[in-house]
C-alpha atoms as a printed R data frame, in Angstrom:
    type eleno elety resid chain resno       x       y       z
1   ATOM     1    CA   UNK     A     1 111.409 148.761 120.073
2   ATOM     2    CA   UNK     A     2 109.144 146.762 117.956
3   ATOM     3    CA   UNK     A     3 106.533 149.110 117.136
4   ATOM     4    CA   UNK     A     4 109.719 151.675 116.513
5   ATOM     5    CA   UNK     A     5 110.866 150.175 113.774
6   ATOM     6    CA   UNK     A     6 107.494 148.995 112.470
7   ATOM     7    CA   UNK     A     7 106.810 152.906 112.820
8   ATOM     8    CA   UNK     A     8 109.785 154.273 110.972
9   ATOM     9    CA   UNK     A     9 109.308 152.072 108.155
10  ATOM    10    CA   UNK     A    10 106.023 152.988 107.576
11  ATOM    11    CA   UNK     A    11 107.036 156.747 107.647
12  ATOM    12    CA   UNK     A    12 109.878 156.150 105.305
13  ATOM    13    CA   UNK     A    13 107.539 154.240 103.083
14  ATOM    14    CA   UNK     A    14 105.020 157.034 103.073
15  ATOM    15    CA   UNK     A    15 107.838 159.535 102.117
16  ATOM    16    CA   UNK     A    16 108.570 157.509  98.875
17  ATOM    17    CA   UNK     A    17 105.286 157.470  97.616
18  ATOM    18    CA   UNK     A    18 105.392 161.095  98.099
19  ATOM    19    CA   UNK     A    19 104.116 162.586  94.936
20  ATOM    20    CA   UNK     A    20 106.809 164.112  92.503
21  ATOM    21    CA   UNK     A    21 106.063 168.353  92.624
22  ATOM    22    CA   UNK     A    22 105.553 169.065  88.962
23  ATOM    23    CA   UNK     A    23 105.447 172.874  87.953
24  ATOM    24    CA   UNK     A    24 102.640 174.482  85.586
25  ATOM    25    CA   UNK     A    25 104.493 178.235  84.540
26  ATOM    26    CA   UNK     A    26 106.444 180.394  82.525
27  ATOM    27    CA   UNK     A    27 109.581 180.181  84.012
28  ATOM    28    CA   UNK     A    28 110.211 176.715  85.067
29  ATOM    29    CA   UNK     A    29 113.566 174.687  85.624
30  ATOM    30    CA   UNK     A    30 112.550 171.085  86.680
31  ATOM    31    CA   UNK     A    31 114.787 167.820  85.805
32  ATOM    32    CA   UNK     A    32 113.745 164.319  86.214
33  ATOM    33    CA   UNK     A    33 115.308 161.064  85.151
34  ATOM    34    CA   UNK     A    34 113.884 158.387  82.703
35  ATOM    35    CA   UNK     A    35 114.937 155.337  82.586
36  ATOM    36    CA   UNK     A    36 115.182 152.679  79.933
37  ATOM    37    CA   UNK     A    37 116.730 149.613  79.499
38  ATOM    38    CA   UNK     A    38 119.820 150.291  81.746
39  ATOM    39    CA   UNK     A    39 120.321 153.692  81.393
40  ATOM    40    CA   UNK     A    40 119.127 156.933  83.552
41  ATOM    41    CA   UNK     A    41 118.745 159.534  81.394
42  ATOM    42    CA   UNK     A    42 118.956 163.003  82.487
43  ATOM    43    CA   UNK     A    43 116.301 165.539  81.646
44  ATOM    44    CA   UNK     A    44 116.117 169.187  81.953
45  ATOM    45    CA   UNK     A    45 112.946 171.451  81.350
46  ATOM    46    CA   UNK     A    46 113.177 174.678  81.238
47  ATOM    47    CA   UNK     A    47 110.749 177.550  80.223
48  ATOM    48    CA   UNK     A    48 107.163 177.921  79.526
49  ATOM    49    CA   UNK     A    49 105.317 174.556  80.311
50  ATOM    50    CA   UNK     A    50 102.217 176.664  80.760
51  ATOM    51    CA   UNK     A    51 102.101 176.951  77.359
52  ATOM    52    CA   UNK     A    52 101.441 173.093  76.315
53  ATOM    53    CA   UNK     A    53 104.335 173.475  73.584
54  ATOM    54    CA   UNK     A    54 107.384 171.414  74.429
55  ATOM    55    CA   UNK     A    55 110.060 171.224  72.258
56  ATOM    56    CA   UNK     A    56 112.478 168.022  72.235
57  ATOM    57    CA   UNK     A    57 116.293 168.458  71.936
58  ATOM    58    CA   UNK     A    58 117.515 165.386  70.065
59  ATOM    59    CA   UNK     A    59 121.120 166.519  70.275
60  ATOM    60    CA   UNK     A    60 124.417 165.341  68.244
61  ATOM    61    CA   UNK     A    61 126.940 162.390  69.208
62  ATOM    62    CA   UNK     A    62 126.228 159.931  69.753
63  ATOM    63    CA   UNK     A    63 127.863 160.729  73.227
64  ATOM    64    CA   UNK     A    64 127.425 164.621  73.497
65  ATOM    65    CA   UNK     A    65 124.352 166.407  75.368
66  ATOM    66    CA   UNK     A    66 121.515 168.540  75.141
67  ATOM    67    CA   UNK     A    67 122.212 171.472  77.036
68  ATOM    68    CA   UNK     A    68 125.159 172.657  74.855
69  ATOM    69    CA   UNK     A    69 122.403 173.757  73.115
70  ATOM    70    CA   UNK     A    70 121.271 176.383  75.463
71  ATOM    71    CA   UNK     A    71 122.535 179.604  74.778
72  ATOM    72    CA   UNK     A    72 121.896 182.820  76.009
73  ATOM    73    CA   UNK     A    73 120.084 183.241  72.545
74  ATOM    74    CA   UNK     A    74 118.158 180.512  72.215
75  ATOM    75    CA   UNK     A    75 116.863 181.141  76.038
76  ATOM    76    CA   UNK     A    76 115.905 184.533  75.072
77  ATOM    77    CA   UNK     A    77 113.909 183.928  72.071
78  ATOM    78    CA   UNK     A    78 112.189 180.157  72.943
79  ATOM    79    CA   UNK     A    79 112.361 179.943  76.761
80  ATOM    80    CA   UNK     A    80 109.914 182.690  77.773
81  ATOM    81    CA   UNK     A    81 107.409 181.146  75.111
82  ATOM    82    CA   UNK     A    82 107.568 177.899  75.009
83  ATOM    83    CA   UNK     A    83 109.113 174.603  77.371
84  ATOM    84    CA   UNK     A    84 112.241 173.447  76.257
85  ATOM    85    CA   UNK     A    85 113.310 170.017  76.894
86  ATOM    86    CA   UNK     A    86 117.129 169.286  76.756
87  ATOM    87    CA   UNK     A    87 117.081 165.118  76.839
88  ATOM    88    CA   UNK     A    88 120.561 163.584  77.172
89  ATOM    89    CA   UNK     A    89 120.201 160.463  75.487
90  ATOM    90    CA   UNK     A    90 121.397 156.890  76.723
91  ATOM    91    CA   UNK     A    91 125.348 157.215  77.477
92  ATOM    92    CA   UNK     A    92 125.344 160.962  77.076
93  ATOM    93    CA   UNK     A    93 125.894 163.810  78.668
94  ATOM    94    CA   UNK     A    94 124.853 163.576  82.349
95  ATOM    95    CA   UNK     A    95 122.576 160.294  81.773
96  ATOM    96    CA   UNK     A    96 124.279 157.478  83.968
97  ATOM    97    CA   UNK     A    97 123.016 153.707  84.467
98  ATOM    98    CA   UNK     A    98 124.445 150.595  83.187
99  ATOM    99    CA   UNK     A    99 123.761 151.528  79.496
100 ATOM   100    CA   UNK     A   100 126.933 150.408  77.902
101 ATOM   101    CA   UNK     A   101 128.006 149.095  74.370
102 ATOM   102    CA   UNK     A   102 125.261 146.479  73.682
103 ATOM   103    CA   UNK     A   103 122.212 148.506  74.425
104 ATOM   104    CA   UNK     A   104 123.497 150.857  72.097
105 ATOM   105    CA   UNK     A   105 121.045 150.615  69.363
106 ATOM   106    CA   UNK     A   106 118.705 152.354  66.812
107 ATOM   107    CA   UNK     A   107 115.737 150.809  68.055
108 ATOM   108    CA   UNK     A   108 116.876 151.368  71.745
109 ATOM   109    CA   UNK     A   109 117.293 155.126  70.827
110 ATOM   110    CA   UNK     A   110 113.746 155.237  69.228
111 ATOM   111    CA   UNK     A   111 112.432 153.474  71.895
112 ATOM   112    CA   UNK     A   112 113.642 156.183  74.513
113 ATOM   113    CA   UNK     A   113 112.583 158.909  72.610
114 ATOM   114    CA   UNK     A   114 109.237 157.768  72.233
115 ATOM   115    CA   UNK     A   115 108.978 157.179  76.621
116 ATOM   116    CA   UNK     A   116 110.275 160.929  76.578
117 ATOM   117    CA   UNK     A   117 107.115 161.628  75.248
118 ATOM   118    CA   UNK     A   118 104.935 159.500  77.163
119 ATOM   119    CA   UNK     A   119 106.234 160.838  80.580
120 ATOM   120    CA   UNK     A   120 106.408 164.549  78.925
121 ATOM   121    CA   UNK     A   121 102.569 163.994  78.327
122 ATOM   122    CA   UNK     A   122 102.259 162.394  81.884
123 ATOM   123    CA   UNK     A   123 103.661 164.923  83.807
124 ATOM   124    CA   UNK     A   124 102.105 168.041  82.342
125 ATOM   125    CA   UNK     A   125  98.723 166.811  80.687
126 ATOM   126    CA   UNK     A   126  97.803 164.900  77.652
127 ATOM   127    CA   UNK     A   127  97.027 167.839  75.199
128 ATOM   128    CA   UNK     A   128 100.770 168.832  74.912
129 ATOM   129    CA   UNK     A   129 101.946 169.897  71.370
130 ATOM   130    CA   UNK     A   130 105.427 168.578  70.804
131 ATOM   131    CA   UNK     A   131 108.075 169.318  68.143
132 ATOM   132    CA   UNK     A   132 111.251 167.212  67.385
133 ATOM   133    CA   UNK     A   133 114.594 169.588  67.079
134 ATOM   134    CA   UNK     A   134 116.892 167.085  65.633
135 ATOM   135    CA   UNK     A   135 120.834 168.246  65.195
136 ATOM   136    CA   UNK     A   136 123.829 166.150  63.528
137 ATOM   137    CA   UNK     A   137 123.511 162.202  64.795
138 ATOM   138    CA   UNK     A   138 120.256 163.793  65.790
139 ATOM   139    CA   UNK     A   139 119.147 164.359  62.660
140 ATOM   140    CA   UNK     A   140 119.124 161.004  61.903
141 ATOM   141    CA   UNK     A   141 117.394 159.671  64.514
142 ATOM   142    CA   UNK     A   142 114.632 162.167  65.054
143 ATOM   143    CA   UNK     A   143 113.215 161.084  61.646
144 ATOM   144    CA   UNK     A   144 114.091 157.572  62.341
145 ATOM   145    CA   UNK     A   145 111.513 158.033  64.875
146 ATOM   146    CA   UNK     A   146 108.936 159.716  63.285
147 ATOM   147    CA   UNK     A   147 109.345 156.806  60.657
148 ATOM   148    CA   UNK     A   148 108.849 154.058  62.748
149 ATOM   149    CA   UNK     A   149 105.102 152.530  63.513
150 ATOM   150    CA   UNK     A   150 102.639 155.549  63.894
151 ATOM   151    CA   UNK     A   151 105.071 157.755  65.443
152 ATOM   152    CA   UNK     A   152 104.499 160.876  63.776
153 ATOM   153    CA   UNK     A   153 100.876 160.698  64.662
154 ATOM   154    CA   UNK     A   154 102.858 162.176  68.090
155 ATOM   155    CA   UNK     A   155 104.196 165.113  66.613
156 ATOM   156    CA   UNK     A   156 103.055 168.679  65.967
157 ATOM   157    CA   UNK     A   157 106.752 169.582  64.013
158 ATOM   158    CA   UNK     A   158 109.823 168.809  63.055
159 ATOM   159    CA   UNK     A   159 113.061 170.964  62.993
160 ATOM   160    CA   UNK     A   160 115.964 169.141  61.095
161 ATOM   161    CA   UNK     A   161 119.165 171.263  61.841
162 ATOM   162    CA   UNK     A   162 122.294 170.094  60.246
163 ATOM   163    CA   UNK     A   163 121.511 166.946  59.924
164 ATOM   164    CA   UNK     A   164 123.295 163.327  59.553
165 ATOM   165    CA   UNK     A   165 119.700 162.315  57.642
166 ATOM   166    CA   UNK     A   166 121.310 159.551  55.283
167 ATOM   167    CA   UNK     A   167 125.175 157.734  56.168
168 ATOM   168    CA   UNK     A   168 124.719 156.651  52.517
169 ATOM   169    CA   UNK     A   169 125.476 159.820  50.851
170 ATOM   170    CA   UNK     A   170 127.426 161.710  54.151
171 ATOM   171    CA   UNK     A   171 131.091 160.585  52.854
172 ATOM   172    CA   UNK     A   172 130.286 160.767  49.577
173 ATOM   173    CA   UNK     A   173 128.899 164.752  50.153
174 ATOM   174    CA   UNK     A   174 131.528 165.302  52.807
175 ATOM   175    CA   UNK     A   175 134.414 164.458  50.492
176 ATOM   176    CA   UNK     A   176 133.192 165.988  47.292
177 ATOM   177    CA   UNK     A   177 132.895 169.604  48.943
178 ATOM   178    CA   UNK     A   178 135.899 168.660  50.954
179 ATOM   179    CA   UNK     A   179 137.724 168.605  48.073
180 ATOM   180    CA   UNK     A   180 136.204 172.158  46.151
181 ATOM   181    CA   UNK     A   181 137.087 173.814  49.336
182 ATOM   182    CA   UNK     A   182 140.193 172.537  49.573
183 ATOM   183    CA   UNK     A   183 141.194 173.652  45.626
184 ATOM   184    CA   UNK     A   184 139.505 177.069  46.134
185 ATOM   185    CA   UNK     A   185 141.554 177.910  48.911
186 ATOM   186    CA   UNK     A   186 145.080 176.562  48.109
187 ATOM   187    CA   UNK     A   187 144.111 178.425  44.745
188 ATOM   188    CA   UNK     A   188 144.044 181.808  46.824
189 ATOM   189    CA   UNK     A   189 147.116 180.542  48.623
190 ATOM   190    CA   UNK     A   190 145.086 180.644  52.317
191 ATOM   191    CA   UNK     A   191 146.230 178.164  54.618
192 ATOM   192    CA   UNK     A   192 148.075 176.276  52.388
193 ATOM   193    CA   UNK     A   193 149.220 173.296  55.078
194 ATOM   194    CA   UNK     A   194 146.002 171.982  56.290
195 ATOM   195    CA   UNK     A   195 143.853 172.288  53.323
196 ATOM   196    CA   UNK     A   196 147.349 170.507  51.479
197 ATOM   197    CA   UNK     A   197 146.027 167.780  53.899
198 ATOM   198    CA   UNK     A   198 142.475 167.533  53.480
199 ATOM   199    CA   UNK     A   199 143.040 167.756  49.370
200 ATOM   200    CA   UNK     A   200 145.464 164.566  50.563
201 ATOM   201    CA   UNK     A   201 143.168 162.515  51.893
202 ATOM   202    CA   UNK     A   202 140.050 163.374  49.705
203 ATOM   203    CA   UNK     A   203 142.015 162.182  46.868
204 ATOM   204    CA   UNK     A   204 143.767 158.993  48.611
205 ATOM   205    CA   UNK     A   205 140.709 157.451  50.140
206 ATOM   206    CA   UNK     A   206 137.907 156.647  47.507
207 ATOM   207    CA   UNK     A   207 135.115 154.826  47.877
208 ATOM   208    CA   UNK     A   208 133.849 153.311  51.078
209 ATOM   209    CA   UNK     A   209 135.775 154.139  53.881
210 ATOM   210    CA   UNK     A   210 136.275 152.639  56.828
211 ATOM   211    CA   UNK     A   211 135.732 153.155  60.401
212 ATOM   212    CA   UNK     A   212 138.928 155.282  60.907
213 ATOM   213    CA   UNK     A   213 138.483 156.809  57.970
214 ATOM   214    CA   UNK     A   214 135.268 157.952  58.327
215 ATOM   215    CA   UNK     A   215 135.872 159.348  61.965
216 ATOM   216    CA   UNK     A   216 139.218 161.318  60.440
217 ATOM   217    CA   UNK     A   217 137.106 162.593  57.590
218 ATOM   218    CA   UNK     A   218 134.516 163.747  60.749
219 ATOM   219    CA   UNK     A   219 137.640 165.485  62.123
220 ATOM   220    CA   UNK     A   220 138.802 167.336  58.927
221 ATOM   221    CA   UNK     A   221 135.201 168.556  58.639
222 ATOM   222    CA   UNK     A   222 135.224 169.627  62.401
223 ATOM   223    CA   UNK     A   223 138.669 171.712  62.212
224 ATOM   224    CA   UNK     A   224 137.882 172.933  58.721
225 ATOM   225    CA   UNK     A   225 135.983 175.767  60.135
226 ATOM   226    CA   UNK     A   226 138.710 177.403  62.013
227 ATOM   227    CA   UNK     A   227 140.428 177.519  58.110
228 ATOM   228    CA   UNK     A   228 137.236 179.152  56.564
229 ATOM   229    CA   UNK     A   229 136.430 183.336  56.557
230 ATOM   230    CA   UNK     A   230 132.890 183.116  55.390
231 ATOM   231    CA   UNK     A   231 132.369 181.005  58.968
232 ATOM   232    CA   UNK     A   232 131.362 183.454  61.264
233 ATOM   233    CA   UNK     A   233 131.429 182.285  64.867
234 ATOM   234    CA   UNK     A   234 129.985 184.836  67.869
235 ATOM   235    CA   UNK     A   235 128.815 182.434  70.514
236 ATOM   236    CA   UNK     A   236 131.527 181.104  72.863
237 ATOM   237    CA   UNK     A   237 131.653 177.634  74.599
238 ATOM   238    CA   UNK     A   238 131.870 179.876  77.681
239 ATOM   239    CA   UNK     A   239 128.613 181.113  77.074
240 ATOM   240    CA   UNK     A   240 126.986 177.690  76.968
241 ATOM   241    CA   UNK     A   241 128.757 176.814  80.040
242 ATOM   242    CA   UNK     A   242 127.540 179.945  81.407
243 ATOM   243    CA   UNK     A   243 123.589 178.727  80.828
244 ATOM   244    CA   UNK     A   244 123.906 174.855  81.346
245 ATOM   245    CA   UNK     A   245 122.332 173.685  84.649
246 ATOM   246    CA   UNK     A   246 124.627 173.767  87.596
247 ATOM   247    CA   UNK     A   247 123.713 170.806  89.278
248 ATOM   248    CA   UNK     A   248 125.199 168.521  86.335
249 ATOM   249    CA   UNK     A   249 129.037 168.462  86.294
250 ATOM   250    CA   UNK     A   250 130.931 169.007  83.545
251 ATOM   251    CA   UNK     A   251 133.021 165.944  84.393
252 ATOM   252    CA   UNK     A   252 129.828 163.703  84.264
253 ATOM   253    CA   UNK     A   253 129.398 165.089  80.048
254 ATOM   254    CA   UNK     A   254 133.108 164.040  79.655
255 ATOM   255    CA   UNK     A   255 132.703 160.660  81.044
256 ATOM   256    CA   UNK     A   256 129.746 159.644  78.275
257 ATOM   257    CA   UNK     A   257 131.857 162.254  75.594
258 ATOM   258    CA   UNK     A   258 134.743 159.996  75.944
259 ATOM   259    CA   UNK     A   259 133.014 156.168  76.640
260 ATOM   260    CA   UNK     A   260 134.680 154.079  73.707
261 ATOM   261    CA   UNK     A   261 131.672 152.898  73.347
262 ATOM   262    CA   UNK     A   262 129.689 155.509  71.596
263 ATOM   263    CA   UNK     A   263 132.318 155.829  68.070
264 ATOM   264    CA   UNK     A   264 132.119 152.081  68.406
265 ATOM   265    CA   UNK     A   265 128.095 151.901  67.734
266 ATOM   266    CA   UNK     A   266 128.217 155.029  65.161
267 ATOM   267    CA   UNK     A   267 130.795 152.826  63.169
268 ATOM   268    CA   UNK     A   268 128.723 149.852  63.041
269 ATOM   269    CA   UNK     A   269 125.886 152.585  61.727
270 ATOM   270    CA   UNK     A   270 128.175 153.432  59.288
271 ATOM   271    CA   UNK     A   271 128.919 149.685  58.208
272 ATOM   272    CA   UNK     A   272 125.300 148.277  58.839
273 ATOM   273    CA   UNK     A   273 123.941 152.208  56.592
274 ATOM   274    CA   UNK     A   274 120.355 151.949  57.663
275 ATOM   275    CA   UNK     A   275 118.117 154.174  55.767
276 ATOM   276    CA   UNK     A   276 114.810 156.040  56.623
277 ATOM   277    CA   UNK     A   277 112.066 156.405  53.752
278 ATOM   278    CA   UNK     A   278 111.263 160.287  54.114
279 ATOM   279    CA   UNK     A   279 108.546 160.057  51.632
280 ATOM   280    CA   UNK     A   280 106.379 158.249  54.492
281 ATOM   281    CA   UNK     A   281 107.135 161.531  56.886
282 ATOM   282    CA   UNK     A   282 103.949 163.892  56.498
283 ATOM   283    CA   UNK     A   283 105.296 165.785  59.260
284 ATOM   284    CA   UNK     A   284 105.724 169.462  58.733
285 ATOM   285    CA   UNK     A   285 109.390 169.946  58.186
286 ATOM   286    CA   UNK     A   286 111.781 172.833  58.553
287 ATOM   287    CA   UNK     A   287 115.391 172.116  57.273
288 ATOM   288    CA   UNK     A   288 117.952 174.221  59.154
289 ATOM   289    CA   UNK     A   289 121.982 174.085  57.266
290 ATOM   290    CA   UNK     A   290 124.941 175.523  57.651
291 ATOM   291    CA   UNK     A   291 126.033 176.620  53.576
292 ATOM   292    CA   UNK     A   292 129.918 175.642  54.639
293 ATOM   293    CA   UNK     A   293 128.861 172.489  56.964
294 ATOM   294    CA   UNK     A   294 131.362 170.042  56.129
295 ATOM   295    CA   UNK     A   295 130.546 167.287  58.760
296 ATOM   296    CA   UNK     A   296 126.777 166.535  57.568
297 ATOM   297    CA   UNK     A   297 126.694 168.774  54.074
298 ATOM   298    CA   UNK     A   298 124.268 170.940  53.174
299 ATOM   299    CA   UNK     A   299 123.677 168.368  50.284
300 ATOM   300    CA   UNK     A   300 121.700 166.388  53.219
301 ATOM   301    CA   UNK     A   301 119.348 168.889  54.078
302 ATOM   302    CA   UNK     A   302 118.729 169.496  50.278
303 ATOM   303    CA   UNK     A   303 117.798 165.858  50.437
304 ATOM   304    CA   UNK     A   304 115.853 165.696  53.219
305 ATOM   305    CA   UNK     A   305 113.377 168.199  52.167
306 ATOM   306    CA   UNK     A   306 112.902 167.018  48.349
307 ATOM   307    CA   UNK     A   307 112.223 163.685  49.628
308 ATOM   308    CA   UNK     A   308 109.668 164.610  52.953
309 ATOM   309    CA   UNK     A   309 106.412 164.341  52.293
310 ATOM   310    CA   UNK     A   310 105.271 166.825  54.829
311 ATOM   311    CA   UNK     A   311 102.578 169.554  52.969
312 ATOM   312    CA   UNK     A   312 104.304 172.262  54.562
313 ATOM   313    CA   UNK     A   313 107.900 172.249  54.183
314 ATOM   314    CA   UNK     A   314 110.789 175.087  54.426
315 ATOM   315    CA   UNK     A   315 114.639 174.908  53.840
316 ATOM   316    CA   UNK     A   316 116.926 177.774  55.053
317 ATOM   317    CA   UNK     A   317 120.656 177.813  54.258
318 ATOM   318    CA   UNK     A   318 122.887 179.646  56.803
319 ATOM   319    CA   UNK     A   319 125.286 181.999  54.763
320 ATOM   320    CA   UNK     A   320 127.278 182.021  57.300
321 ATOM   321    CA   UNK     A   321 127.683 178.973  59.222
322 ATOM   322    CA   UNK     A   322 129.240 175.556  59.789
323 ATOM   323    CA   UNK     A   323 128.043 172.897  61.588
324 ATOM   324    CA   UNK     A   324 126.685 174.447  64.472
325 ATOM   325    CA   UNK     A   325 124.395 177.423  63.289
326 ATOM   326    CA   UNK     A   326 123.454 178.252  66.570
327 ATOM   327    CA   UNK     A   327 126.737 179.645  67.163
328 ATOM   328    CA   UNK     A   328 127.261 181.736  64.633
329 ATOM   329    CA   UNK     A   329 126.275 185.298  63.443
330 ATOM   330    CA   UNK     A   330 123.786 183.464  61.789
331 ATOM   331    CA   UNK     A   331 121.684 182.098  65.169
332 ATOM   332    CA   UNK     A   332 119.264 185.220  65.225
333 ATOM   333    CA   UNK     A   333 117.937 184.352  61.613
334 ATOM   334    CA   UNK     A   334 118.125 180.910  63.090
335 ATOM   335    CA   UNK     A   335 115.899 180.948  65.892
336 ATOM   336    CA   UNK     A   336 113.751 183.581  64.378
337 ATOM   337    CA   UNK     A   337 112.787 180.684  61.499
338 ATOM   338    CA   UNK     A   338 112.977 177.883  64.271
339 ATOM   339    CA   UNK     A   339 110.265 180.065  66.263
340 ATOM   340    CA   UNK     A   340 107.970 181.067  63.298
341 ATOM   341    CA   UNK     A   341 107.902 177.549  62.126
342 ATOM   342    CA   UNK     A   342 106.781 176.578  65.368
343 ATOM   343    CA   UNK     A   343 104.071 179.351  65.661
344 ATOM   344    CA   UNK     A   344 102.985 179.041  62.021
345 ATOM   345    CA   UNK     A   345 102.250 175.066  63.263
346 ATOM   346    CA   UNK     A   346 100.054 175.494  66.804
C-alpha cells in the first residue's frame, strides 16, 4: 500500500511538470493565465503567432475587458495576419484572484503589462515584434508604460485609440464640447430634454469636479451618442458576443464590471492627476479618435500627438464616430490605418 501511494504521487507529480502545449500557426486560439500580485489574469491569443507580430489589447475601464474588442471586423482584417492578444487586466473581465482595492495601482498596472510581455516573449520566442493598442483608461496607461524606465525599448508600435492620455485636461475638454454640442442642438430644436440637461450641468459645475461629478459627466458623454446623427453605429454588442471566447462567462466580465472597487481607484486617479511626459516617447505613434467622442475628446488625441516625440507619427479623426470607433461605419477606415501602421513599422 506503501509503494501505492509513493507511486501515485510520483505520477501525479510528473503530470504537473508536464510541459504547457504552446502553438506556432496561423490560426491559433490558446489562453493562459498570468499572475501578479494577487490577481489571475486571463489571456486570450488568437491568430497568427507564426508571424512573430503580437499585438497587445490594453482595453478601457478600469473594470471592462479585452475581448469586447473582437469583432467580426477586426478578426477579419488582423487575425489571419498577425496574433492578437486580448489581456484582461487585474480585476477585469474574466481575470479572478484576490486582486482587490489596494493592489489597484498605476505602478501595479505597469508592472503587469510589462510580465505580459515577458511571458508573450517566453512562450513563442524572443524575436517577437510587439505593438501596444491602447483604448480609453487604456490610453492612459499604455503610454504610462512606455514612459516608465526603458520600456519602450520593448516596443515595435503604438496605437492610441480614443484615449484618456491626460485626466488634467479630460473635464476640462469633455465639458467645453459638451457644452457646443449641447447649444448646437437645442438651437436646431433636436432632443431638446437631454441636451437641456447636459447644457445644465456643464454650466452648474465649474472647475474641478469631484468624484461624482466626474463619473456623471463620464455618463452624459456615454449616452450622448444615442442623441447625435453624425454617430454612425453598425456593429452590435451581439456581434461581439458572437466572437468572444466561449469558455469565459459573461457573468465572470460582470462580476469585475461591477466590483466597487474599480470607480473607486479611477477617482483617486482623478484626485491624485498623474501625468506622463510624451515628449520622452520615441515610439512610433498612431492616434486613432472619434471627431464626436465626448468621454476622452478628440482634443486628447490632438495632444497626444503634438507632444510624442516618436519620428513617425499619424493622427486620424473618425468622421463618424464616438467613443468606440470600432463600432461604427467608420471601423473599416479604422483597421485599415491600424493595419498599415503596423505593416509600415515591421
Amino acid at each position: 500500500m506503501k509503494y501505492l501511494c509513493l507511486f501515485i504521487l510520483l505520477w501525479l507529480s510528473l503530470l504537473g511538470c508536464q510541459k504547457e502545449e504552446i502553438t506556432i500557426g496561423t490560426n491559433v486560439q490558446e489562453t493562459f493565465i498570468l499572475e501578479n500580485k494577487g490577481a489571475s489574469m486571463n489571456v486570450n491569443v488568437f491568430g497568427n503567432t507564426g508571424s512573430k507580430v503580437f499585438i497587445i489589447i490594453v482595453h478601457g475601464g478600469p473594470g471592462g475587458g479585452s475581448l469586447g474588442y473582437r469583432t467580426s471586423r477586426s478578426i477579419k482584417t488582423m487575425e489571419s495576419d498577425y496574433a492578437m492578444v486580448y489581456w484582461d487586466q487585474r480585476l477585469a473581465g474574466a481575470s479572478q484572484g484576490g486582486a482587490n482595492g489596494n493592489t489597484l495601482t498605476l505602478e501595479n498596472y505597469v508592472e503587469d503589462l510589462d510580465k505580459l510581455i515577458t511571458v508573450l516573449k517566453y512562450r513563442y520566442g524572443n524575436d517577437l515584434k510587439i505593438f501596444l493598442y491602447g483604448h480609453s483608461w487604456g490610453g492612459f496607461l499604455a503610454p504610462a508604460y512606455l514612459a516608465h524606465q526603458n520600456n519602450q525599448n520593448k516596443i515595435q508600435g503604438w496605437i492610441q485609440a480614443s484615449g484618456a492620455a491626460d485626466f488634467d485636461s479630460l473635464s476640462v475638454w469633455a465639458r467645453k464640447n459638451l457644452l457646443e454640442k449641447a447649444n448646437e442642438e437645442l438651437a436646431a430644436a433636436r432632443n431638446t430634454k437631454f441636451w437641456e440637461e447636459v447644457k445644465e450641468f456643464c454650466e452648474k459645475n465649474t472647475g474641478k469636479l469631484t468624484t461624482t461629478q466626474l463619473f456623471e459627466l463620464n455618463r452624459y458623454g456615454h449616452n450622448s451618442e444615442e442623441y447625435i446623427d453624425e454617430i454612425e453605429t453598425i456593429i452590435s454588442w451581439s456581434d461581439i458576443l458572437n466572437n468572444r471566447n466561449r469558455n469565459v462567462p459573461i457573468t465572470a466580465n460582470l462580476i469585475t464590471l461591477l466590483n466597487p472597487a474599480n470607480p473607486k481607484f479611477l477617482g483617486r486617479l482623478f484626485d491624485d492627476l498623474p501625468t506622463i511626459d510624451y515628449t520622452q516617447i520615441k515610439t512610433p505613434l498612431l492616434v486613432l479618435h472619434g471627431q464626436f467622442d465626448f468621454v476622452c475628446p478628440k482634443q486628447l488625441g490632438e495632444y497626444v500627438y503634438e507632444k510624442s516625440a516618436a519620428p513617425s507619427k499619424k493622427i486620424v479623426l473618425l468622421p463618424r464616430s464616438g467613443h468606440s470607433p470600432f463600432l461604427s461605419k467608420d471601423s473599416k477606415l479604422y483597421w485599415d490605418e491600424f493595419k498599415n501602421f503596423i505593416d509600415t513599422h515591421l
